[in-house]
N, C-alpha and C positions, 0 to 999 in steps of 0.2 A: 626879567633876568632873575636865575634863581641860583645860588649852592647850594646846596643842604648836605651836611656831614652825617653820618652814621658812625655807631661802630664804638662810640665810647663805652666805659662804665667804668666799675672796679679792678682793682686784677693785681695779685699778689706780685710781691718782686719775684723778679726772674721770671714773670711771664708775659705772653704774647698777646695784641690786638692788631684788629685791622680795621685801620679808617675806611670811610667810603666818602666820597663827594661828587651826589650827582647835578649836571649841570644841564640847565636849562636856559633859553631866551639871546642866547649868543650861540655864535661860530665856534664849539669847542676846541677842535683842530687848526684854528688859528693862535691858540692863548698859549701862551708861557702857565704852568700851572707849581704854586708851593703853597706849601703848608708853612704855620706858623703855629706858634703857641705862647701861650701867654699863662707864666707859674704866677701865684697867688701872692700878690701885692707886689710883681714886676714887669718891665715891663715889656710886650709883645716881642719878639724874634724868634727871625727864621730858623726853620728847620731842613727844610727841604726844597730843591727845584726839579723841574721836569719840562724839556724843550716839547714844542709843536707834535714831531711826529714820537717821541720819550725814548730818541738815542742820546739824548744827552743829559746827565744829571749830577745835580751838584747837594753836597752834604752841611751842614755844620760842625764840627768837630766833636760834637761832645755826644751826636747820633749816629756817626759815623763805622760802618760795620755791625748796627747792630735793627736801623731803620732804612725801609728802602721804597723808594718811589716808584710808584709805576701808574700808566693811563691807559685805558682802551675808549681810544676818539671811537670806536661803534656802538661802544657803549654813555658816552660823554660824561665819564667817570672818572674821577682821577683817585689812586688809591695810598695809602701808608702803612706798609706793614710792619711793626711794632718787634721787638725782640728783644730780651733779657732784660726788662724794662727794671727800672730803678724809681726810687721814690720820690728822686729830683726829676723826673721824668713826668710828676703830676704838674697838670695845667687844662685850662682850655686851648684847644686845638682848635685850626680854623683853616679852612683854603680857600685860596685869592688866586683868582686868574688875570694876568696881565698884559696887555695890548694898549691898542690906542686908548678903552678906559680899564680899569680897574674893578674887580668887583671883589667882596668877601665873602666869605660865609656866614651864619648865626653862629657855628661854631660846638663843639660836643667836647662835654667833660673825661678824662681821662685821670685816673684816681689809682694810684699804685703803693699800697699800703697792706701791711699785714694783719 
């Protein structure tokens, strides 16, 4: 079973990335898929959810109209698109797929600073 996240780096405020996390070794199209992040000496919380077939998704407030979840099961990728990003917005980021087990990612740094 694998995640593996892409797609971080630097990135000035007010601007945009996109996560990737492709998945391997399970049934993608069965998993609940969210992103988390974890800012620098706090600790991990969610970001993002995204149901089975991704008609369903849910936010946390503070990303709310600015980050948006999406998955293509053909691709067994789930994605995070990033938007008017802010400096409390740096952390590592990580995606967990949820089912009967759990798995994480390693996780890709995300760094929004001037």
């Amino acid at each position: 079973v694998q995640l593996v996240e892409s797609g971080g780096g630097l990135v000035q405020p007010g601007g945009s990335l996109r996560l990737s996390c492709a998945a391997s070794g399970f049934t993608f199209s069965s998993y609940i898929m969210r992103w988390y992040r974890q800012p620098p000496g706090k600790e991990r919380e969610l970001v993002a959810a995204i149901g089975r077939t991704g008609g369903s998704t849910d936010y946390a407030d503070y990303v709310k109209d600015r980050f948006t979840i999406s998955r293509d099961n053909a691709k067994n990728t789930v994605y995070l698109q990033m938007n008017s990003l802010r400096p409390e917005d740096t952390a590592v980021y990580y995606c967990y797929a949820q089912h009967f087990r759990n798995y994480w990612g390693q996780g890709t740094q995300v760094t929004v600073s001037s």
